[in-house]
MARLUM-491987 format. One line per 3 residues: number of its first residue (from 1); for each residue x, y, z of C-alpha. Coordinates in steps of 0.1 Angstrom, whole numbers, plus 5000, padded with zeros to 4 digits. Layout:
NUM	X:Y:Z ~ ...
END
This chain:
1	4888:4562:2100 ~ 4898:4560:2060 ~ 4897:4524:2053
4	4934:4507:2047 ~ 4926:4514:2006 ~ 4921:4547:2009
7	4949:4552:2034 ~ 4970:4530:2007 ~ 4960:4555:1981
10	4965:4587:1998 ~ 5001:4580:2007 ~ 5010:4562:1973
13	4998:4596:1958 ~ 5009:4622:1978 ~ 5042:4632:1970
16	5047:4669:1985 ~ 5039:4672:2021 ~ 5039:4699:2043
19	5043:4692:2081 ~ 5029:4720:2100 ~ 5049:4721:2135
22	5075:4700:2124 ~ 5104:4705:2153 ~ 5142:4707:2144
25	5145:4684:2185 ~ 5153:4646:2170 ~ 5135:4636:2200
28	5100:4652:2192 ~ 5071:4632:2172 ~ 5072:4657:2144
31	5106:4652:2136 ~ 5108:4613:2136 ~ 5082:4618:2112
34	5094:4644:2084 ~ 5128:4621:2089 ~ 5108:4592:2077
37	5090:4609:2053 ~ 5118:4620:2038 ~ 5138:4589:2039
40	5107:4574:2020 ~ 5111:4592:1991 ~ 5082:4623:1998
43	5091:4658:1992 ~ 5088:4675:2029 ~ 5082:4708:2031
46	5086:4723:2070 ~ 5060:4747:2080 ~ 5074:4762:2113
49	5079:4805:2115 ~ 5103:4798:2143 ~ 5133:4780:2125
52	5150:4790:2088 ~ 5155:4755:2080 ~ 5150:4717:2092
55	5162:4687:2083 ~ 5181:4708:2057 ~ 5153:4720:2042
58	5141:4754:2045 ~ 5113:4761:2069 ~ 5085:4783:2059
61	5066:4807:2078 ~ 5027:4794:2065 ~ 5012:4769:2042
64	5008:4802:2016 ~ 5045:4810:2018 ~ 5054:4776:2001
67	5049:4784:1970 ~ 5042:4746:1953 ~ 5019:4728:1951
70	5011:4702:1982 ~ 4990:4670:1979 ~ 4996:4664:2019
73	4990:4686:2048 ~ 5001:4670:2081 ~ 4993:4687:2111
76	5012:4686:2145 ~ 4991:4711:2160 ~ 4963:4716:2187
79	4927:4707:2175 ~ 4919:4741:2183 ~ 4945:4755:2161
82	4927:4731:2130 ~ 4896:4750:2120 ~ 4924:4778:2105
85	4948:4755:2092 ~ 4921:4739:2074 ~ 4910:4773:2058
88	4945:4777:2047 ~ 4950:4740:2032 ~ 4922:4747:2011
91	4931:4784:2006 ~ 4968:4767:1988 ~ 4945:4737:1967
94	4959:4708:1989 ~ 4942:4676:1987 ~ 4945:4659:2018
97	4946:4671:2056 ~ 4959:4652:2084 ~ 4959:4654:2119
100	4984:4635:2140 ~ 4975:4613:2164 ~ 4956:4623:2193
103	4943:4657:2171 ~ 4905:4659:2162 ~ 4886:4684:2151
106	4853:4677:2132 ~ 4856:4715:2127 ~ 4881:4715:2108
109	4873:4683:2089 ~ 4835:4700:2075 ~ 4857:4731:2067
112	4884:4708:2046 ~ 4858:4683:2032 ~ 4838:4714:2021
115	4871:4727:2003 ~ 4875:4696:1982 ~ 4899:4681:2009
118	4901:4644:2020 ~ 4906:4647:2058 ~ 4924:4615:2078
121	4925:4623:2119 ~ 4936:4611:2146 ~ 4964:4593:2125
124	5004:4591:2123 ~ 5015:4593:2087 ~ 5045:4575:2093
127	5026:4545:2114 ~ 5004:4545:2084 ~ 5031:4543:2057
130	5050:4516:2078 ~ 5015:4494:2086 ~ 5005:4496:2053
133	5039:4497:2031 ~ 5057:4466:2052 ~ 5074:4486:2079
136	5061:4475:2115 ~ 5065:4436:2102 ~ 5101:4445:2102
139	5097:4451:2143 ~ 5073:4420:2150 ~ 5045:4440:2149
142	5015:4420:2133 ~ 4997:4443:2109 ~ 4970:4419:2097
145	4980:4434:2061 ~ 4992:4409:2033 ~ 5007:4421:2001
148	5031:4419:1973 ~ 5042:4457:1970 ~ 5074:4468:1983
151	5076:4502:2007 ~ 5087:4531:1989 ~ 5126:4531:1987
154	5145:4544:2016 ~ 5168:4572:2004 ~ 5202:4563:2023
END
């Protein structure tokens, strides 16, 4: 696990984000999370060949049919589906892969680390953000985390 800096850092910096399997059902993981991301002020781009557009934004088929550049690859998919997706975030010049919580592949962190990638798994982007930006404390959760900067603006 990244320690809190580096977490701290990789989601202060990375602005564009892919989400690879992100669902257009409310009620799914993947789409509480591209919600949030979006309402945080990240640029979301939705990798899912299945759907023309989520969360009003168009969805794209692949990582390669983007098109922009992408600091953030976050991964809803199978750990045996990683090894590939990790090929293609180096393939488009990402910078950071992550797998969701419950997803690990040391596969497919050797092929992204090889690539020039920073790899977080086994991680929720948006319990990250919230821990480390001052969400959870809103909800009583303690997060043993004591600082002075504000969470990114919510976009309402």
């Amino acid at each position: 696990m990244p320690a809190v800096a580096t977490l701290r850092r990789i989601l202060d910096e990375s602005l564009s984000v892919a989400v690879v399997g992100l669902s257009d059902k409310p009620y799914r993981p993947s789409y509480f999370v591209g919600k949030y991301l979006l309402d945080h002020g990240y640029e979301v781009y939705p990798v899912n060949p299945t759907r023309e557009a989520i969360l009003g934004r168009k969805s794209h088929a692949s990582l390669a049919d983007i098109g922009v550049p992408i600091d953030l690859v976050d991964c809803f998919r199978r750990a045996e589906q990683m090894p590939d997706l990790a090929r293609e975030a180096v393939a488009i010049g990402a910078k950071v892969l992550w797998m969701q919580l419950g997803v690990v592949s040391e596969e497919a962190a050797e092929i992204a680390r090889a690539g020039g990638l920073e790899v977080v798994m086994d991680r929720c982007t948006k319990i990250e953000h919230a821990r480390i930006f001052g969400g959870l404390n809103w909800a009583g959760v303690n997060t043993r985390l004591i600082s002075s900067r504000r969470p990114r603006r919510v976009n309402l």
